[in-house]
N, C-alpha and C positions, 0 to 999 in steps of 0.2 A: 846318749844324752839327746833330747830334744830341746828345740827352742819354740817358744811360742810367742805372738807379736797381740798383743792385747791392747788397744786403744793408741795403735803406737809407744806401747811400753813394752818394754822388754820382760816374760817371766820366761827363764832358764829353770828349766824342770832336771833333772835326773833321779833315777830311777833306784837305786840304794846307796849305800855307804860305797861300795865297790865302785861303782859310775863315779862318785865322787872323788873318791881315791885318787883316780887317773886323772886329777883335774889341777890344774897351777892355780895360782891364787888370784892371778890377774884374766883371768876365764873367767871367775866365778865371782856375780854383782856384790857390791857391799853388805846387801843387806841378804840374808837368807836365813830362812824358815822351814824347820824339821817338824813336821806331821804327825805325831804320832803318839801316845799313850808309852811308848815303849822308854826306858830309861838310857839302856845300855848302848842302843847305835848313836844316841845322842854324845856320849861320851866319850865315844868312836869319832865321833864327825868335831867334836871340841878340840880333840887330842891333835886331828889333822889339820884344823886350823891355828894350833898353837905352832905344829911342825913345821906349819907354810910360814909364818911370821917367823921363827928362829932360820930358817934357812936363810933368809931374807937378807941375815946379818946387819940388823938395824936394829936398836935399840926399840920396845915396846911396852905398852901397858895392859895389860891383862885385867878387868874387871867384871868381877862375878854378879848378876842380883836373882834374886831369888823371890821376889815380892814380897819385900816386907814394906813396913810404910815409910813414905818419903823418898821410896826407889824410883819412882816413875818422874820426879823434880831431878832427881840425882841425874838420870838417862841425859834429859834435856837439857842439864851445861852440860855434861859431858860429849853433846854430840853436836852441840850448836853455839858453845860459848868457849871462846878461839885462846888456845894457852900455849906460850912457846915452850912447854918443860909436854912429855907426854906425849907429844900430837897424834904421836903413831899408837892406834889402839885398838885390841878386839874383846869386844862387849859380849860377854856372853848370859844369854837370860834364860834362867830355867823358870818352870811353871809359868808358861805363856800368857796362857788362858785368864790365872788370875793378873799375872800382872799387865796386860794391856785391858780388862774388864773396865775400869774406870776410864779410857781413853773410848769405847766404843759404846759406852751409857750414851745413852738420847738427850741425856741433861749432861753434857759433855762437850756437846757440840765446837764450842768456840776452842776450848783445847783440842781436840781433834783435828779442826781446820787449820790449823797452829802447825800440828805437827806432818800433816798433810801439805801445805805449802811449803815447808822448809823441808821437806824429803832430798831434793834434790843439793842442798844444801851440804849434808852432809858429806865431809872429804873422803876423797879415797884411800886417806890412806888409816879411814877406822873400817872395822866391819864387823858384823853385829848379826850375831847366830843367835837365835831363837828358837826354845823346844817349844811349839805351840802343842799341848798337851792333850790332844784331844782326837776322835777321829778324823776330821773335818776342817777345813780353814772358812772361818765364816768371811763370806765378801766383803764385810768390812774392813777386814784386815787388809786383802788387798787394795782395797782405795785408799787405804792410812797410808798404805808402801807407794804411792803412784802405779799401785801393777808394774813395778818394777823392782825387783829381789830374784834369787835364786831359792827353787819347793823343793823338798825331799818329802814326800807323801808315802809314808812306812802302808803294806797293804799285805794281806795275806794271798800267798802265792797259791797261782791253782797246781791239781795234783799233777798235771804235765811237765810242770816249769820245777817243779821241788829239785828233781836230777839235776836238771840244769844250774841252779843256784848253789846247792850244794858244792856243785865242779868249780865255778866261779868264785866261791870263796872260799875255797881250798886252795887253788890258786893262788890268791888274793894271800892268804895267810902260809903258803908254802908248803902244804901237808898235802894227806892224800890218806884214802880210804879202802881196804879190801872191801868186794865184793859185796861181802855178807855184812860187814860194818856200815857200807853206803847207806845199803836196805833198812838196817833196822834204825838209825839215825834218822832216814827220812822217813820213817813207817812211826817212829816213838816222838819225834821232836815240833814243836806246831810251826808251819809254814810261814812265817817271816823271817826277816832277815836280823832281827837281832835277836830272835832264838835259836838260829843255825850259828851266829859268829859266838854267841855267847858261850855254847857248847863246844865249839871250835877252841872256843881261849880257854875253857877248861879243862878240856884234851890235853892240851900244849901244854898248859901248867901245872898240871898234874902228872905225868907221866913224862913229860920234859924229853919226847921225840914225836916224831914228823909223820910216821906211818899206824895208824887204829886199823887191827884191827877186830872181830865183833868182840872177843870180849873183854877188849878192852872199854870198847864201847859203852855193854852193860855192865860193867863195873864201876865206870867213871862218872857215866851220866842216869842210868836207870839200875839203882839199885834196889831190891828189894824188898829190904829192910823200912824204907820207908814208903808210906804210900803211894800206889803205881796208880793213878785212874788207866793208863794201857792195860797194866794184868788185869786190875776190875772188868774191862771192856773184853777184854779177852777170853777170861773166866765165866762174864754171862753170858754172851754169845757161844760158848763152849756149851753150855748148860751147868758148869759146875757149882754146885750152890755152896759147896766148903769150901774153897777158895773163893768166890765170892765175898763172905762173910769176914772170914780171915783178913781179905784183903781191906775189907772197909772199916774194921776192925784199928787197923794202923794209921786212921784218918785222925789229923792233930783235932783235940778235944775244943782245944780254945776257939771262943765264937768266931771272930776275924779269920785265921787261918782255918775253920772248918768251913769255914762261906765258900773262900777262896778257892780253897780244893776242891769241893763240891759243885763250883760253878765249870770249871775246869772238865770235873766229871760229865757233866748233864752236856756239856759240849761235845765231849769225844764220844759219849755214847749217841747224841743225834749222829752226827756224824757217820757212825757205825752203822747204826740204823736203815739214816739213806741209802746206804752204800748194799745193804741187805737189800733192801727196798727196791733198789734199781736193778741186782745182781740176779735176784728173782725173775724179772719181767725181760730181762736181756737172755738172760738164760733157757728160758719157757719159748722164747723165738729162735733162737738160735739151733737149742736141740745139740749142744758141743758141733757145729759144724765148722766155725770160725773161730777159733781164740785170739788170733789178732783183732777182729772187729771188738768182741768182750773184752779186752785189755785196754783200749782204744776209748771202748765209751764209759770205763771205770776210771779214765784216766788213771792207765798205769802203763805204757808203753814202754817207759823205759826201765821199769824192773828189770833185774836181771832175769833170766830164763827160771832160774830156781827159784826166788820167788815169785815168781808167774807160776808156778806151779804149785807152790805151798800154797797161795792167795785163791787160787781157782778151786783146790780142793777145799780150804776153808769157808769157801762161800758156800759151795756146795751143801754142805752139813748143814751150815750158819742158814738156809735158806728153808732146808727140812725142816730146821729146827723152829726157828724164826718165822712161820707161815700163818694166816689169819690172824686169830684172836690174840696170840704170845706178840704178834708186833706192833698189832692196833695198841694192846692194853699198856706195853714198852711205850708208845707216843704220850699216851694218857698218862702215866708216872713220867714223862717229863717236863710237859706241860702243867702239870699239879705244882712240881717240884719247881716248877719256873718261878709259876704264882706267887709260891710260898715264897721266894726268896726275896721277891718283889714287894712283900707285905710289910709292912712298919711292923704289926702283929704275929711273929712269925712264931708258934707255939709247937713244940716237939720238933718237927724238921727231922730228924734223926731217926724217930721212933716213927713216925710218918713213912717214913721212906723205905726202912725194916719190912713194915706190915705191906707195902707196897709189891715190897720183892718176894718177901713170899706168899703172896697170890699168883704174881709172875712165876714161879718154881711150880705153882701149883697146877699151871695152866699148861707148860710145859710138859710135865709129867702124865 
């Protein structure tokens, strides 16, 4: 946990759900604010401040808002208009973003200021979790709080730190991982923290013991039955154009979830890509004389040995394969594919991206 001293106002930062965890309730300011797009650590971080209040053994009030209208008058007796039934309460606000919107409008001002001088107002014995929903905390928000509140700012971990978090909330949750389940958990699962706990609780609840491992792993979390953007990625960096197909093949039909998958896709395959891209030019210097240094600037140190070795040989291939014109023309079908998703006018998409691949297969060959 860090602290930081802003304007003489106190913001208490910590660093995930876990940092929080280890935290009493009389440590952490009344007012605190969750960062993030993500749903599930939010509901993590509710559940620990309902546990801090029942522990407490004091009678309390629990209210929900969610931005609907008339929420943002409701907030305001609730936190500033004094009642002896209640007094002890934790306010919890989903969808941040829209519900403080009208508080940080320019034509708002005089309410703003309102709520910004009576911040410190607020008793301690309420405390008022908010998901601000977004990547970002706009500065306004913090002059609303006086720069004083407790951030959880959700961010995607670099490939160094994945082992490390892993350990941490497996701990954190009392489980633990073979070898080869660690690997393919943090090689298949995307680098935050509430995609690693999320898949942790469906371990746990689904198979209802403490030890995964691999395939339990991909049984429980990457089946492949349903759409894998991993095996796509894997399949086209393999060169294989029937499993390719196959795989894109089981991409849900309907607009909203084909967006969704397909955004997903166009991410793990850049991803892939750089990773080709760097593996290449690290490689071509190296000449295999250092694998620790290659492991190191692919951030992958903590691989196990085995797959340090799977992954070196993959690149390998992946890099024959993957050389000039096949990875320039890979950049250029994802950047199209960006565009398109970008467009209000977004025409074929699907068939678009077909005709794509196979000039890719073409170039390949």
């Amino acid at each position: 946990m860090q602290e930081k001293q802003v304007k003489n106002k106190s913001i208490k930062e910590f660093k995930n759900y876990a940092d929080l965890s280890r935290t009493p309730l009389e440590s952490i300011p009344n007012v605190f604010l969750y960062v993030s797009t993500d749903t599930f650590e939010f509901d993590l971080i509710a559940d620990y401040f309902k546990h801090l209040f029942e522990i407490k053994g004091e009678p309390f009030e629990k209210i929900i808002y969610v931005s609907e209208t008339g929420d943002l008058e409701k907030l305001f007796a609730d936190l500033f208009n004094y009642s002896m039934f209640g007094s002890t309460k934790l306010i919890l606000i989903k969808s941040g973003v829209e519900f403080f919107k009208p508080l940080l409008l320019a034509g708002k001002k005089d309410m703003f200021e309102n709520f910004r001088r009576n911040r410190e107002a607020i008793s301690d014995s309420i405390s008022i979790v908010v998901h601000y929903n977004a990547k970002d905390l706009p500065a306004k928000m913090g002059t609303l709080f006086n720069q004083n509140y407790g951030l959880l700012k959700s961010r995607q971990f670099y490939n160094e730190e994945r082992k490390k978090y892993l350990d941490e909330f497996s701990r954190l949750e009392k489980v633990s991982f073979s070898p080869e389940a660690s690997d393919e958990f943090i090689h298949r699962t995307p680098p935050n923290t509430g995609s690693y706990l999320r898949n942790i609780h469906k371990l746990k609840n689904l198979l209802h013991k403490k030890h995964f491992e691999l395939n339990d792993v991909m049984e429980i979390l990457f089946q492949t039955h349903e759409f894998s953007p991993f095996h796509f990625a894997d399949s086209l960096f393999a060169g294989n154009r029937t499993e390719v197909f196959r795989e894109y093949s089981k991409m849900p039909k309907d607009t909203e979830s084909h967006k969704i998958h397909l955004l997903s896709l166009l991410s793990i395959l850049l991803n892939r890509a750089d990773e080709v891209r760097r593996a290449d030019i690290i490689m071509k210097r190296l000449k295999d004389s250092n694998d620790s240094e290659l492991f190191q600037k692919l951030g992958m140190s903590s691989y196990s040995e085995g797959r340090k070795r799977f992954i070196k040989s993959r690149l390998k291939k992946e890099t024959h394969l993957f050389s000039g014109k096949p990875l320039e023309f890979l950049y250029e079908i994802l950047l199209t594919q960006n565009e398109k998703m970008k467009s209000v006018h977004m025409e074929s998409p699907d068939i678009l991206l077909k005709i794509q691949l196979e000039q890719l297969f073409l170039l390949l060959n």
